[in-house]
C-alpha positions in Angstrom: 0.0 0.0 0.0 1.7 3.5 -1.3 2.4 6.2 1.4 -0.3 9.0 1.6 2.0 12.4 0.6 1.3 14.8 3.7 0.5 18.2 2.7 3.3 21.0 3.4 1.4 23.4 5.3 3.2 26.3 6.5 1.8 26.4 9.9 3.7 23.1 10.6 7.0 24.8 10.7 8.7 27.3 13.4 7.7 30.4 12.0 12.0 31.2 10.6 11.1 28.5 8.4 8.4 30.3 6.6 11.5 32.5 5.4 13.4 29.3 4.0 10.9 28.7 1.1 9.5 31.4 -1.3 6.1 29.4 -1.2 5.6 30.5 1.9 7.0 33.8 2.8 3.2 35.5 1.9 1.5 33.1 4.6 4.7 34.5 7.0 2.8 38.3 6.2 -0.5 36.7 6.3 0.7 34.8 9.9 1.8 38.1 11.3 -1.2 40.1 10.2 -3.4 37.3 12.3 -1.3 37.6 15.2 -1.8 41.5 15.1 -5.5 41.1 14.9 -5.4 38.1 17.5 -3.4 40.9 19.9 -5.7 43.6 19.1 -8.6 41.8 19.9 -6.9 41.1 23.5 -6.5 44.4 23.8 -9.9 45.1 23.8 -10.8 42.7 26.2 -8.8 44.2 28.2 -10.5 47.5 27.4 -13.6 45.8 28.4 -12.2 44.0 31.5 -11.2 47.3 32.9 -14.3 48.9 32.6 -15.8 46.9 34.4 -13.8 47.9 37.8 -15.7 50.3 38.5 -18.9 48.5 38.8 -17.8 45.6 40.9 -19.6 44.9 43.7 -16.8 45.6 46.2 -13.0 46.1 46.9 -12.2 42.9 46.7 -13.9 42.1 43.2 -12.1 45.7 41.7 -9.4 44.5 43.2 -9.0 41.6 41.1 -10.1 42.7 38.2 -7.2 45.5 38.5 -4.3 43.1 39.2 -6.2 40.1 36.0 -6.2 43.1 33.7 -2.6 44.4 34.5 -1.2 40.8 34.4 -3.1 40.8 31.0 -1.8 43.9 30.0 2.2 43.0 30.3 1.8 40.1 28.7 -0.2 41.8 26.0 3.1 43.9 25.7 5.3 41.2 25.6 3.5 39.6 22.6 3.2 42.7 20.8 7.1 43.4 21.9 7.9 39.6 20.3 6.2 40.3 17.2 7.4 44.0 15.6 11.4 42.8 17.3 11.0 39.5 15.7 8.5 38.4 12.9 8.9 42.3 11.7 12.7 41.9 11.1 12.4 38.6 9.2 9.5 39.8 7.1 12.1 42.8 6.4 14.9 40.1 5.9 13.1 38.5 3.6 11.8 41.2 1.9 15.3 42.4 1.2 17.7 39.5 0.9 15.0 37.2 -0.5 14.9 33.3 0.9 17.7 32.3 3.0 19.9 29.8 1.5 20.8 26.5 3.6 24.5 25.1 3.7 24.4 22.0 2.0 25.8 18.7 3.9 27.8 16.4 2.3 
């Protein structure tokens, strides 16, 4: 019985892979205009999360919902930090320099 051939789909790789073939390097702009929106729509959760603070029942309750939506918020910025230092730069990369070419092994 023959092998089935697996698709090559591009979110199977690390994302510096995307880079490696040219079939790919539109789903890496495509990949990091989802995580933007993905990260935006965080964002306003978090909008919504903190509006709600003032309404809470008691101290304790706005308390909470202060320290979920700070917690929520750094992270937030870490992603967001992640994606224009990282994905940003090898979209640029790639942009300029084209697909990275691998050493060969003998």
């Amino acid at each position: 019985m023959p092998k089935r051939k697996e698709r090559d789909y591009p979110f199977r790789h690390s994302i510096a892979s995307l880079f490696d073939k040219p079939d790919f390097a539109a789903s890496a702009v495509t990949l990091r205009s989802d995580f933007a929106f993905g990260v935006d729509k965080h964002w306003r959760f978090v909008k919504l999360l903190r509006n709600l603070i003032p309404d809470a029942a008691d101290s304790k309750a706005r308390n909470v919902l202060q320290t979920l939506s700070e917690l929520l918020l750094h992270r937030l910025n870490q992603v967001s930090e992640l994606l224009s230092i990282y994905l940003d730069r090898q979209i640029w990369q790639y942009v300029t320099e084209g697909p990275r070419k691998r050493p060969r092994h003998h």
